[in-house]
C-alpha positions in Angstrom: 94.6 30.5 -34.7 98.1 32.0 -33.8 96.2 35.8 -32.9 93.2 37.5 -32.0 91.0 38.3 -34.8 91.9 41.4 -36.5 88.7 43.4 -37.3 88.7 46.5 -39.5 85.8 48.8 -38.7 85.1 50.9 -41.8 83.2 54.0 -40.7 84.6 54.5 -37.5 83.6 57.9 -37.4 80.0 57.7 -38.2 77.4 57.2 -34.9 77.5 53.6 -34.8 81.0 53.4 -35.1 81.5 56.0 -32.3 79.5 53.8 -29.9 81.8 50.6 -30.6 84.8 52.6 -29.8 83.4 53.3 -26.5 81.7 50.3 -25.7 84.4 47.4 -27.6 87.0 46.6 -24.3 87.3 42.7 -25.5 90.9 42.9 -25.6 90.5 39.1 -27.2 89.6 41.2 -30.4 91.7 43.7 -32.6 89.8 46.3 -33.9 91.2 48.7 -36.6 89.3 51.8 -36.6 89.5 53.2 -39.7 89.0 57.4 -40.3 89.0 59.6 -43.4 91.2 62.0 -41.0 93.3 61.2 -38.6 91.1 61.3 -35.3 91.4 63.9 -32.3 91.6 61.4 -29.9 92.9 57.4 -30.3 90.0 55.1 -29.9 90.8 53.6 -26.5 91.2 49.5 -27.9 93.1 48.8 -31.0 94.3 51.1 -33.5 93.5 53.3 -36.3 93.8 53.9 -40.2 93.5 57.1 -42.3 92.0 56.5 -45.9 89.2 56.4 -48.1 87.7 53.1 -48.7 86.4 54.3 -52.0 89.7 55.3 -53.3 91.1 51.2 -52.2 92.5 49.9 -49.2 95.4 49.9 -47.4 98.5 48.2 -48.4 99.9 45.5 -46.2 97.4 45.3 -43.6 95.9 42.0 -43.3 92.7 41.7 -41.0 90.2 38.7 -40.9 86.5 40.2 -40.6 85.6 43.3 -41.8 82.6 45.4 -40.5 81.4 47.8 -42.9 79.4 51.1 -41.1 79.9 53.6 -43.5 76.2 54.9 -45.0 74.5 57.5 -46.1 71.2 58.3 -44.4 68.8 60.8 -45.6 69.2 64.2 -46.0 73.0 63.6 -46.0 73.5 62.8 -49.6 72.8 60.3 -52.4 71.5 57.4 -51.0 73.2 55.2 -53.9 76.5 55.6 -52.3 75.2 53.3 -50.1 75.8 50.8 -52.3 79.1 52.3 -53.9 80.3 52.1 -49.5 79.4 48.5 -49.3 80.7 47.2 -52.7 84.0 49.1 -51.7 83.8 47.2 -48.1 83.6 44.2 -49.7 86.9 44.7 -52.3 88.2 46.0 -49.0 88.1 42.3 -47.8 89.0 40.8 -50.7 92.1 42.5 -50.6 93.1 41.9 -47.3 92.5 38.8 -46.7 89.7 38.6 -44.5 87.5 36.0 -45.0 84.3 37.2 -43.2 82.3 40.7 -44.2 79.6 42.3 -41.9 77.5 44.7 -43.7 75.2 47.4 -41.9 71.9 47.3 -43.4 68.4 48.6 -41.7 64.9 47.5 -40.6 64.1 49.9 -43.4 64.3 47.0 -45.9 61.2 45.7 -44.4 57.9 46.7 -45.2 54.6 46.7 -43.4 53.1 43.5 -41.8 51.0 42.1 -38.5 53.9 39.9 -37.5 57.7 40.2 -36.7 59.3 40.6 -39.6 61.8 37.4 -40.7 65.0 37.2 -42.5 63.9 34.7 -45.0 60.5 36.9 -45.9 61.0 39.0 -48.6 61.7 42.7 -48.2 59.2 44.8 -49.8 60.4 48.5 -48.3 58.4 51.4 -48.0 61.3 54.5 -48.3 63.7 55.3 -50.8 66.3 54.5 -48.0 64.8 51.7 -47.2 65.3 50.4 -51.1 68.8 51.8 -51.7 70.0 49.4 -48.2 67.8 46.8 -50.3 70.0 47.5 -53.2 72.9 47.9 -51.2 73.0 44.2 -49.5 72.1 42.5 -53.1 74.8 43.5 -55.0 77.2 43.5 -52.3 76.3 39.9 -51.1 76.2 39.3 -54.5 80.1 40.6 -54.9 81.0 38.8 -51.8 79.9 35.7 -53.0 81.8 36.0 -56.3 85.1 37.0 -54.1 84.2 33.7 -52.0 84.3 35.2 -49.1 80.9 34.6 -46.2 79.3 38.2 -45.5 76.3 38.6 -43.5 73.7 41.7 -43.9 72.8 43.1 -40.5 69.2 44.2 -40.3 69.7 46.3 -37.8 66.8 48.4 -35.7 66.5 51.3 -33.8 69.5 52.1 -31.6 69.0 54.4 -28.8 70.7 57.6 -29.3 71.3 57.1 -32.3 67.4 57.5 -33.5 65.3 59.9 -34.2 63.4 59.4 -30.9 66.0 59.5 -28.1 68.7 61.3 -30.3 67.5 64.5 -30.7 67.7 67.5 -27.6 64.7 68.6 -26.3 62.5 67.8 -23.5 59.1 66.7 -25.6 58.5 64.5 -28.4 55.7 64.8 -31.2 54.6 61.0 -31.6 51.5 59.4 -34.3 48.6 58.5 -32.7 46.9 55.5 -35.2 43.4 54.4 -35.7 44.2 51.9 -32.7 44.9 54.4 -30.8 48.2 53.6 -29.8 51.6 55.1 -30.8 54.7 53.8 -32.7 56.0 50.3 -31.8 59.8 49.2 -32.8 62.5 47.1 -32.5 64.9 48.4 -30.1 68.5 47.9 -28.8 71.1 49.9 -26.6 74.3 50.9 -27.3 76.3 48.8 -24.9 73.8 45.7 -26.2 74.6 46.8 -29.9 78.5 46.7 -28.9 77.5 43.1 -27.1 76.1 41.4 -29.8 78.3 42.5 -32.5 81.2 41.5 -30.2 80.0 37.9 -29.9 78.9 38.1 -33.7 82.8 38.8 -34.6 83.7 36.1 -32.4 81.1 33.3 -33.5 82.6 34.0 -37.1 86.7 34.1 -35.8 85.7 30.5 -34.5 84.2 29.3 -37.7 80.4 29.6 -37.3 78.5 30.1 -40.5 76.6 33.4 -39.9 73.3 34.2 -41.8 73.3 36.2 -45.0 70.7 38.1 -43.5 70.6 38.8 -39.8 68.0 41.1 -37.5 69.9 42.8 -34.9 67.8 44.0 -31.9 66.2 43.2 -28.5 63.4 40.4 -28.4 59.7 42.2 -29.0 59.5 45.6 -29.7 58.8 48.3 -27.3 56.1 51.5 -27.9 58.1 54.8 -28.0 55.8 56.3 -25.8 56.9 53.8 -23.0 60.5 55.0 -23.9 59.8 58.6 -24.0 57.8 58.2 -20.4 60.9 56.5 -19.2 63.4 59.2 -20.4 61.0 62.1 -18.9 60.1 63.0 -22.0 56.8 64.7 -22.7 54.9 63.5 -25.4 52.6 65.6 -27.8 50.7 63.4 -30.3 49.0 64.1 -33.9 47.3 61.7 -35.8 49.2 59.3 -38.1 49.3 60.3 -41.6 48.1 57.4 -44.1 52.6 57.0 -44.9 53.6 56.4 -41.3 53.6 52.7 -40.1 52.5 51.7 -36.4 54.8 48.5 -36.1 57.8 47.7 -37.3 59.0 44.8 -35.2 62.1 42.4 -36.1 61.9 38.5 -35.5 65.1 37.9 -33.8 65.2 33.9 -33.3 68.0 33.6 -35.9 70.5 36.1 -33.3 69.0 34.5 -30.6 70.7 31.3 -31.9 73.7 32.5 -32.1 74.1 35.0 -28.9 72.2 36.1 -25.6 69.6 38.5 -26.6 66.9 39.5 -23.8 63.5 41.2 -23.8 62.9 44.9 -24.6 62.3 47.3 -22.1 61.6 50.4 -22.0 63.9 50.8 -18.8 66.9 48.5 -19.8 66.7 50.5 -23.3 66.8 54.2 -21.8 69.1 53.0 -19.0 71.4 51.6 -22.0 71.5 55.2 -23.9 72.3 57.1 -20.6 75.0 55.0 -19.8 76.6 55.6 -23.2 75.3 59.2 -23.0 78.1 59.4 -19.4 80.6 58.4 -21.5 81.1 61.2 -24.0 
């Protein structure tokens, strides 16, 4: 291996792509950020590319691992793009050469049950979000496959600013109170943790590792949201859960923990994560 791997981030301009930028400073890795406009600022490591991934990619731009972000999430259009974004990440790598394609998939896939939830349990999800990432990674692991090229679907759970809890103004925070009489429990992780893992993800694959088809991204355990909100000085207002909403939904990590450092949830660690990245803005 004659360079450092070349990663094109599709979505660079979406939440999660915004938080690599500021977080990715492994100058042993080559991201290519790419935009559908040219940016107002250069991300600070690597460089950029203006274009449409559903109109093709670039010409002449050869990368080795591509990282697909782009998504639709609710309320911002058709959620069966989803699947049009991810099929178009994957001719993306086809067509450049890479021979490793990360796909970003949710916790939504998952359903309801008393235990973390594994990779190699079937989904069963609840939402129409939750099915159209469902639908997303099967046809796009499905394409991959064909192409012959490894892609992995990252499960990915709450991350902190970029949620509904902690990303939203405001100084109080309306949670569900449940029959047990707790609140909301779920899987967790920080911006600069996200960035972490998905770093040493890019570089287990550069070296050769096999990766999961299907891999949980988040912080061991979960973590209650009121134990977040209390450590954000947030006050809390609660309501009773309507029969829809779900108390726990809890990823089983042990495959990541295989492949790279993952520690504990806390409540702490996690809102100390998401002001950090808040600084850097």
């Amino acid at each position: 291996m004659t360079h450092n791997p070349r990663i094109l981030v599709l979505g660079a301009s979406g939440r999660l792509g915004a938080i690599l930028q500021r977080h990715w400073y492994d100058t042993e890795i080559h991201p290519i950020w790419q935009f559908r406009a040219a940016p107002i600022a250069p991300p600070p490591l690597g460089e950029y590319l203006v274009f449409d991934p559903l109109e093709g990619p670039p010409a002449q731009t050869p990368v080795d691992i591509v990282l697909g972000l782009a998504g639709i999430v609710p309320g911002k259009g058709a959620l069966s793009r989803n699947t049009d974004l991810a099929l178009a990440t994957v001719r993306c790598a086809h067509a450049l050469g890479a021979r490793n394609v990360m796909l970003s998939s949710s916790a939504a896939v998952y359903g309801v049950s008393e235990h973390p939830h594994r990779e190699d349990v079937p989904a069963c999800p609840l939402s129409a979000y939750g099915t159209a990432k469902l639908e997303m990674e099967i046809q796009a692991l499905a394409l991959a496959q064909h192409y012959g090229i490894e892609a992995t679907a990252l499960r990915i759970g709450n991350v902190a600013g970029a949620d509904a809890l902690l990303g939203q103004s405001g100084s109080f925070r309306i949670l569900d109170r449940f029959d047990s009489g707790q609140g909301p429990v779920r899987s967790y992780i920080g911006p600069n943790g996200l960035s972490t893992v998905l770093q040493a993800l890019m570089r287990k694959a550069w070296s050769g590792a096999t990766l999961p088809k299907h891999l949980n991204i988040a912080l061991k355990r979960g973590v209650a949201m009121e134990d977040l909100c209390q450590a954000a000085g947030l006050d809390v207002t609660w309501q009773p859960a309507p029969e829809t909403a779900v108390e726990k939904v809890v990823l089983d990590v042990t495959r990541l923990v295989g492949l790279v450092p993952v520690p504990e949830a806390r409540a702490k660690a996690v809102v100390a994560d998401w002001r950090a990245d808040w600084d850097k803005q």
